[in-house]
Structures are given as structure tokens and as C-alpha cells.
N, C-alpha and C positions, 0 to 999 in steps of 0.2 A: 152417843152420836158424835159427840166433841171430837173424843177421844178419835171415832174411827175418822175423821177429818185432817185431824193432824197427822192419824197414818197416811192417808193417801198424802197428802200435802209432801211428809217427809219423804215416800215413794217417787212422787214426781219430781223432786228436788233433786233426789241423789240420780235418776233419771239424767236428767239436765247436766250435772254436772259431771255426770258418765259421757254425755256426747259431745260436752265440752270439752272436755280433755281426747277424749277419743279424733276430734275435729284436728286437733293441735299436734297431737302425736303422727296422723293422715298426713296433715300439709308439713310436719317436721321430716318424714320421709321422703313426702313428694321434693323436697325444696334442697335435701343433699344427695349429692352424688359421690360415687366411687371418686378416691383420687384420678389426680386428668396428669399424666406425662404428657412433658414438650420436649421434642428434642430440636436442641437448636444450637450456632457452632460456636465456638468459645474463639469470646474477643478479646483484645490486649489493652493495657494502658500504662503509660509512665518509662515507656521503654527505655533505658538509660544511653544517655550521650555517645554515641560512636557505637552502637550496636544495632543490628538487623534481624526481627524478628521473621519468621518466613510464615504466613499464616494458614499453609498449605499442611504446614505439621500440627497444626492444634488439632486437637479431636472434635466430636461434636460430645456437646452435654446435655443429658436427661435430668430436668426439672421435674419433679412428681408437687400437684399443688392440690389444694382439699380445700373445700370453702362450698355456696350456695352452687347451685343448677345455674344461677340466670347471670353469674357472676362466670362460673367455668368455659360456662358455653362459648363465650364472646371474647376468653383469651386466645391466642395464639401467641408463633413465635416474637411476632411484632410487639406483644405488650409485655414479653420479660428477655432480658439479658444477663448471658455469664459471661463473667472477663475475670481474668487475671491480672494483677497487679504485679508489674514487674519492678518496681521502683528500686525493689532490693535484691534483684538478682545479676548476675555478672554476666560477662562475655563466654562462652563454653555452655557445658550441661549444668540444669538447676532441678534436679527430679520432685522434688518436696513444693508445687508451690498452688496455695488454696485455691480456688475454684470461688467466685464471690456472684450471687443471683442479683439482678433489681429488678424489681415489678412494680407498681405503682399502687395494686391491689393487696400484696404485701403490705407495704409500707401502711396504707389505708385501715388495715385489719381487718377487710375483704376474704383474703386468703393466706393461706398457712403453706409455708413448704415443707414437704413430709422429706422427701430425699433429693441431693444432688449427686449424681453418678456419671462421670467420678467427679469425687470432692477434692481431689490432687491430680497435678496433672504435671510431667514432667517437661522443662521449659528450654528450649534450646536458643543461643543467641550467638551471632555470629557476625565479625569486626566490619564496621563499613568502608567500604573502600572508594576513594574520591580521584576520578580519572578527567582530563580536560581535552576537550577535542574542537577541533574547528569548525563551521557552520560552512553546509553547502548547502544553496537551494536547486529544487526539483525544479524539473522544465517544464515550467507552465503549460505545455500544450503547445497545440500550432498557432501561431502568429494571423489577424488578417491578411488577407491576401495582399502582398505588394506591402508587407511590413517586415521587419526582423525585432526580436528582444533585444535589450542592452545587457551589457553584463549586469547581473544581479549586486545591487550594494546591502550588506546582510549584517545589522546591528545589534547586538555584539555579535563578534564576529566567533567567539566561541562560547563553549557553554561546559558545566560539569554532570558527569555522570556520578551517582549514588547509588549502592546497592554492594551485596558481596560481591567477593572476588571473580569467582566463574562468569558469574550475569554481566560487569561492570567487563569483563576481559574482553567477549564474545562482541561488545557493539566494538564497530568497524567504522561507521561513519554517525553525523547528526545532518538528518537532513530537514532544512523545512520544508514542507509544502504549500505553494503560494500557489495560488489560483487566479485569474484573469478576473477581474466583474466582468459583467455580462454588459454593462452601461459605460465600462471605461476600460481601453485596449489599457492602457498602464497600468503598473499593479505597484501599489503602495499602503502597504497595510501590515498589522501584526497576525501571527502564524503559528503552528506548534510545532513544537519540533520533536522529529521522531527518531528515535534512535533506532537501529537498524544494523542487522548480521552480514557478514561476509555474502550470504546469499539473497539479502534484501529484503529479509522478513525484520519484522516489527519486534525488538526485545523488550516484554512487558516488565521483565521483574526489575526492572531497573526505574530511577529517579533523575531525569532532567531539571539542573537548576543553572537558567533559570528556564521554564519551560516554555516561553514564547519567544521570539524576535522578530524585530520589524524588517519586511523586505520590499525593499526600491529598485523596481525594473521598466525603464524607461521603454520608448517603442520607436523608432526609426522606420521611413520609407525608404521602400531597394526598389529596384527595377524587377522587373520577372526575367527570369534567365530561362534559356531551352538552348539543348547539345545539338548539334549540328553537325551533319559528316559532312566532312572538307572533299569536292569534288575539283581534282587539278583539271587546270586549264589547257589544253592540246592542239597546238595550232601547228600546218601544214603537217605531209608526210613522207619518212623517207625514199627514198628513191630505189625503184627496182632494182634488185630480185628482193628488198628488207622490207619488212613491214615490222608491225606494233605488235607484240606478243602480251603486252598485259601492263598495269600500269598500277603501281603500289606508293601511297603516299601514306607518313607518320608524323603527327598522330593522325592517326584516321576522322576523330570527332575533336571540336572545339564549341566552345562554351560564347554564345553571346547574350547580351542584358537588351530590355527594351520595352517596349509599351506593351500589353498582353496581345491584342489585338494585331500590333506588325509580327512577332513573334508567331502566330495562328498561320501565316501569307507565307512562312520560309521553312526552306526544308536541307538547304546545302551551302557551304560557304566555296565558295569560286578560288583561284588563285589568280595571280602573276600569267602572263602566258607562259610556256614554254615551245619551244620553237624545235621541229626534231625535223623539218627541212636538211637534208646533208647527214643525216644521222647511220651509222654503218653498224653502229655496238650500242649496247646498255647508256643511258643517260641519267646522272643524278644530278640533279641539282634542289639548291636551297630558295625559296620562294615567299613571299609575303602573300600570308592570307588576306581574301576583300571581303569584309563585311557585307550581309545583304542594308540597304538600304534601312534607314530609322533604327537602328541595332548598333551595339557596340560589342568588339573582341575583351573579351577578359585576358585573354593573351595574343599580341599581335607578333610575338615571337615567329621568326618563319619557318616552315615546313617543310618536311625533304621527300622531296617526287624520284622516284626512281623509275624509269621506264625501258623496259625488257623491249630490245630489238631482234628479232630473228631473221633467216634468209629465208622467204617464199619459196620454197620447191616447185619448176615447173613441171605440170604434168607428160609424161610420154606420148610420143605420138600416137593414136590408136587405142590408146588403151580407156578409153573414154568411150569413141564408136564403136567398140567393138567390144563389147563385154563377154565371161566366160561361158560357155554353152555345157551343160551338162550330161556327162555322155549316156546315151542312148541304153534304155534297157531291154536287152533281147531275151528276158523269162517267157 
């Protein structure tokens, strides 16, 4: 009876320690997974003094990593990085240069990297070139009404361009962009400044230093100006059989300044009389423009009137009373 005690005993034992191990080896499958690839782009570091890296030529790199389920699941590109260290490579082609991962679950002993693809990768670096240009700023916009901008004062007044040859060739101008507040017509403040193509687009691959400048654009009141056509002045007329054939004055419009509201009231600037009493032929003469009223001439330079005389044709006797009759149809 002992004896068959200790068998069962021994039975349930190794039992037990069957689905012990059985438990362990379940959750040791459940708990790894397949390696997990990342692919993600290969970054630079240490890039040597007077060279330009173009990040547009590196490739992307496949990380393959092995480790838990609950560990894999929750990396992505964010938690590992490939770069290249360029510390030792020169200006021209560098084909040979290692491919280097960081992860933090690596490092932790989290996770294992099974492969980097590629683990070389060939390095291209090319001379920077340092071009100096002047600072213009952009036109803020339109002015309030009844105001003008001052010239912009734009400190420093130039700045350097960084970047290879072609990039660093193509900008044409540095422009800043200043902006109005919305709380103060004057515009006093720092800005960034964009470099910019012959056709006014934005050239990215390039490096402004330094890349802001402070711009001071002060604001003046004007008056409100509106053009005005110059209607000459025509007093008495020539004497029979002449009359006035047409009357041509240049310039035809002038320019006056004044309160927006007398400006709204006027529509012609008057002259000088001219006086064409006795007049038998063409008449030119030079003439001083008259303001309307509350207005002022931006040019009060004078005008020249030319006025076309011709001779009246008098009509025929009869041929008025009597008009043509059309002859009669005998169909």
C-alpha cells in the first residue's frame, strides 16, 4: 500500500512538473517573435569643416531587431537611428564608410540586431561655397489709408549664403519679409530672411548666416491724390463764316492731392481763359492749370491748348426747302 502511494505520489509529481515546463515553453513562444525590420533614412554626423553633405543622396537603412513581443511591438522608426560618421572622410567620393544603429533597447539588452542592410554605404561630400549679398525688404503691403511707408532701414545690411556651388549661384536676391502688426502701422522688429531665384521662388538648399535682420519702416501721412482731366477754358467766339472745330489740350489729366472727401466733389481741372474772339486759323497757346478748390496741383507747370478753327459753310439757297423727290415708278 506504501509502496503504491509513492507511485501515485511519484506520478503526480512528474505530472506537475510536465505542465510546468510545458507552461514555460507556451509563454516562451507566446513572448518571441519573428525578427521586426525598420526601415528608416540614414543620418550624418561630424561632417568635416568646409564640406556639404546633400542628405537627399543617402539611402534609407534596414534595421532587422529580435527581442520580446511587448518590447518589438512599441518600436518604431522613432526609437532607433542609423548615421554615418563622417569625421574621417574627405571632400569628393568616400564608398567604404560603416553604417552605425542606436537604440536605447539595444543598448538596455532589450533587443539584439540581427542585420543592417546596407552596413556600407558610399559617402559623397562636396566644397561649401560662401557668397555675400545685400538685404532688401519685401513691401509690406498697403499702407493705411492717407499714409505712405518710409524707406526700410535693414540691419545688417547683408548677409552670407552657405551651400554648394549651383544652390549658393541660383539665389539672386535676400529678401526679408516684414509684416505690418496689426496694433502698430510701423513695423520694427526682427525677420527671416529668404533667399530667393531669379523667378522669386524660395531656394531651400541653401544656408543664410546670419538668418534674421532687424527691419525699421517708419509711416508718414500724404494727402489722398485723384487724376483729373484738364477741361480748357473758352471764352467768346470767332466771327462769321469761323467757328470751333474741336479743342485738344496736353496733358489731357493732372494729378491733385487733398482731403478724401473734397477729392469725392471734383471731377475737372479748369484753365486760364482763352479768348478766341478775332480768331480766323488754329490757336495754341500755353496756359496755367486752376486747382479745384481745398486741392492742390502736383504739377502746376502750364498746358497747351490747341484749338482747331474752321470756316462755316453756308448752306445753298433751296436746297434745304426743297429736297430730292424720287422718280416715280411706272411698273
Amino acid at each position: 500500500m506504501l509502496s503504491r502511494l509513492r507511485e501515485n505520489f511519484g506520478y503526480k509529481m512528474l505530472a506537475l512538473l510536465f505542465a510546468i515546463g510545458l507552461h514555460y515553453y507556451v509563454t516562451s513562444l507566446d513572448n518571441h517573435n519573428e525578427p521586426k525590420p525598420i526601415t528608416i533614412p540614414l543620418t550624418v554626423q561630424s561632417v568635416p569643416a568646409g564640406a556639404i553633405f546633400d542628405p537627399n543622396s543617402a539611402p534609407n537603412v534596414t534595421v532587422t531587431l529580435s527581442g520580446s513581443n511587448d518590447v518589438l511591438d512599441r518600436l518604431s522608426g522613432a526609437n532607433v537611428t542609423a548615421f554615418a560618421d563622417l569625421s574621417g572622410c574627405k571632400i569628393g567620393s568616400n564608398p567604404g564608410v560603416h553604417v552605425q544603429v542606436r537604440c536605447p533597447d539595444v543598448e538596455n539588452g532589450n533587443v539584439t540586431i540581427d542585420e543592417i542592410s546596407p552596413s556600407i554605404v558610399p559617402i559623397s561630400l562636396t566644397s561649401m561655397v560662401r557668397r555675400s549679398l545685400t538685404l532688401s525688404a519685401a513691401e509690406p503691403g498697403a499702407a493705411p489709408a492717407g499714409y505712405a511707408y518710409r524707406t526700410p532701414i535693414i540691419t545688417p545690411q547683408t548677409s552670407d549664403i552657405l551651400g554648394d556651388k549651383t544652390s549658393v549661384g541660383s539665389v539672386s536676391q535676400l529678401v526679408v519679409k516684414a509684416e505690418a502688426s496689426s496694433s502698430s502701422s510701423t513695423i520694427d522688429g526682427d525677420y527671416q530672411i529668404v533667399p530667393l531665384d531669379s523667378s522669386g521662388q524660395e531656394v531651400t538648399t541653401v544656408t543664410v548666416v546670419p538668418p534674421m535682420a532687424h527691419v525699421k519702416i517708419g509711416i508718414i501721412r500724404v494727402p489722398a491724390m485723384k487724376v483729373l482731366v484738364v477741361s480748357p477754358t473758352i471764352v467768346n467766339s470767332p466771327p462769321f463764316p469761323y467757328k470751333i472745330a474741336s479743342v485738344q489740350v496736353k496733358p489731357e489729366s493732372l494729378v491733385v492731392s487733398g482731403r478724401p472727401e473734397t477729392l469725392n466733389e471734383v471731377g475737372t481741372i479748369s484753365t486760364a481763359a482763352i479768348d478766341v474772339s478775332g480768331a480766323v486759323s488754329d490757336i495754341q497757346k500755353q496756359v496755367l492749370p486752376i486747382a479745384p478748390p481745398g486741392t492742390t496741383l502736383s504739377d502746376s507747370s502750364p498746358v497747351t491748348v490747341t484749338v482747331h478753327i474752321v470756316t462755316e459753310q453756308p448752306e445753298e439757297p433751296g436746297t434745304a426747302a426743297h429736297p430730292a423727290v424720287p422718280p416715280a415708278n411706272h411698273n
